[in-house]
N, C-alpha and C positions, 0 to 999 in steps of 0.2 A: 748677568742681569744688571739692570742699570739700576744705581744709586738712587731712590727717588725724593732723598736728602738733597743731592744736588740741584732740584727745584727749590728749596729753601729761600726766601729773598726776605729783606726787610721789610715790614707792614707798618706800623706803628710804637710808637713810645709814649706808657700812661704815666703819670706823675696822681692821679687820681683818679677812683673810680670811672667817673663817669666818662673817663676817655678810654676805658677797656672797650675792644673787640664786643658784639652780641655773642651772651652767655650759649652756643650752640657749639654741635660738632665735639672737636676732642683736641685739648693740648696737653703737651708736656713740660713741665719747669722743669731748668736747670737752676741749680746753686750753689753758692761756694764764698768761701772767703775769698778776701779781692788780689789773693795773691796766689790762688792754690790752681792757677792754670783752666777756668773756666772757660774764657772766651778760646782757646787752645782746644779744650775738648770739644768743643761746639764746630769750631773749623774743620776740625780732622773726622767728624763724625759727619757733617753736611760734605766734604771734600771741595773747600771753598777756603782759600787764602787767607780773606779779611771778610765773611761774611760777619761775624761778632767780632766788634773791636778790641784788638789785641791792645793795651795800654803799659806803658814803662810806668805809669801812675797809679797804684791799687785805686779802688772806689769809686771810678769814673763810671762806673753803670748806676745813675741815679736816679733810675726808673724800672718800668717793667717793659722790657723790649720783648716787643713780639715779632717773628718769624713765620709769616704762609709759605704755601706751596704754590709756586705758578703754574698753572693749568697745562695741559698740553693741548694742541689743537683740537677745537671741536669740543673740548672740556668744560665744564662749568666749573669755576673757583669752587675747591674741596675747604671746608669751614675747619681744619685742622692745622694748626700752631704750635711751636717751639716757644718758649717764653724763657728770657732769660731774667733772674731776680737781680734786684741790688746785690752788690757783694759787699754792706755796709759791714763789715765784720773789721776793718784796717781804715774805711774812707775817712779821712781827714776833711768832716763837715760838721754843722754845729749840731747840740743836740734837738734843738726845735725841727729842724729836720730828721734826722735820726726818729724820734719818735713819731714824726709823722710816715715816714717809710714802713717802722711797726705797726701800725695802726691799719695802714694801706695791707702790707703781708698778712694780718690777720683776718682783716675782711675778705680780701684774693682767698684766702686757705679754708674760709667756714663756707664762706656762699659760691663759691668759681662752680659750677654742675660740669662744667666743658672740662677740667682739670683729672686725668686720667692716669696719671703717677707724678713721682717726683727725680730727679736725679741731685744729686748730692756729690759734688767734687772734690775731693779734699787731696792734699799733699802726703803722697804713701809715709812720709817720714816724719809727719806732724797730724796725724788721723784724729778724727771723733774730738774736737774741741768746741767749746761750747756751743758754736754759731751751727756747727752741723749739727748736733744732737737737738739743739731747737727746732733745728728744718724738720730731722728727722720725725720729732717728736709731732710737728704739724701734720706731718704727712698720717702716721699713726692714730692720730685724734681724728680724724677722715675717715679712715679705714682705707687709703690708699696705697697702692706697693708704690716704694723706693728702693732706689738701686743705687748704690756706691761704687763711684769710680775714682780709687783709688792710683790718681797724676803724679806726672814723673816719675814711673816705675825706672825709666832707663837710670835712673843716680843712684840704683841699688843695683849688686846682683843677685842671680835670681833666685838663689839660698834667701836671702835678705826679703825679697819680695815674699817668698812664700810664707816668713815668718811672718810679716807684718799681713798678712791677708788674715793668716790664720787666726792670730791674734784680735783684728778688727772682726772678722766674723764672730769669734766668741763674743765679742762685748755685746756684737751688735743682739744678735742672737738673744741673749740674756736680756734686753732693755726691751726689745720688740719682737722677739717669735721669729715667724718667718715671713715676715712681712717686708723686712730689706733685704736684697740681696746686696753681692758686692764683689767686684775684680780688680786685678792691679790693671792698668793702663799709661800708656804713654802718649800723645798729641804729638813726640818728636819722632819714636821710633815708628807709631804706630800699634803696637801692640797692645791687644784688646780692642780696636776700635769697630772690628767686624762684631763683636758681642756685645758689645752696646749700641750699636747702632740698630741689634735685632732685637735689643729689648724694649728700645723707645718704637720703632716702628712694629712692635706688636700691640703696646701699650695704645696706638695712633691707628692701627687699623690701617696701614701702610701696607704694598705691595712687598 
């Protein structure tokens, strides 16, 4: 069956409200601190090289990047988006920006209606630090599921991965129920990418 991620292309970049997408259809965010392999999980899950820019510079996502689906012929544009967040968690920018980013995150997270889960990226060997548990925490005050994908699984073996799952599942578990889920994952080896790719495209209403 074909990837229907691989229709994925770039739409737009908001810097503020008023340059979001019309509130309709269904998106998914992705998040992460600006070093924990987001733009990586986003490639390997759409099967696209350089769709999300990969950066040697943490923090260079200083907006809310959206991602549509190209139509296939005969198709009318499907109102369904990937959205990727700042990863201001490391970005080396001033704080008047910075709390302008929060300000924008908080409004996207109380009012978005089109926002249909969350995913949460984090470094399997640096898990659940502040910037995630506030995502997560967002997503929680919603009533929205999130799922954790737990990057760079391949720098552990997989004794080491299972620990560190098990581990993150407990905390999570205990802070928010059963409201996130969560898998180790690799963007390099690939592993896990088939399971999260099924939980954003159930979340999207995706083929």
């Amino acid at each position: 069956m074909a990837n229907p991620f691989q229709r994925a292309r770039y739409l737009l970049s908001a810097h503020n409200p008023k340059q979001l997408p019309p509130d309709g259809g269904r998106e998914v965010a992705f998040a992460g601190r600006s070093n924990a392999g987001k733009s990586t999980a986003l490639n390997a899950i759409c099967q696209q090289g350089a769709l999300a820019r990969v950066s040697k510079t943490p923090g260079r996502t200083q907006q809310l990047v959206f991602f549509d689906f190209a139509p296939r012929q005969g198709e009318e544009p499907d109102a369904r988006y990937l959205v990727d967040l700042p990863g201001y968690g490391y970005a080396k920018v001033p704080k008047d920006l910075q709390a302008h980013w929060q300000a924008f995150i908080d409004r996207y997270f109380s009012t978005r209606e089109a926002l249909k889960g969350l995913v949460v990226v984090m470094d399997i060997r640096h898990p659940l630090k502040d910037y995630d548990l506030q995502m997560l925490g967002y997503a929680a005050n919603r009533g929205l599921p999130a799922h954790a994908l737990l990057t760079k699984a391949d720098k552990l073996g997989r004794g080491q991965q299972a620990q560190a799952l098990q581990a993150v599942r407990r905390e999570l578990s205990s802070r928010f129920g059963d409201s996130v889920s969560v898998q180790v994952f690799s963007g390099e080896s690939k592993l896990g990418v088939d399971e999260a790719r099924g939980v954003v495209a159930g979340w999207l209403e995706l083929p």
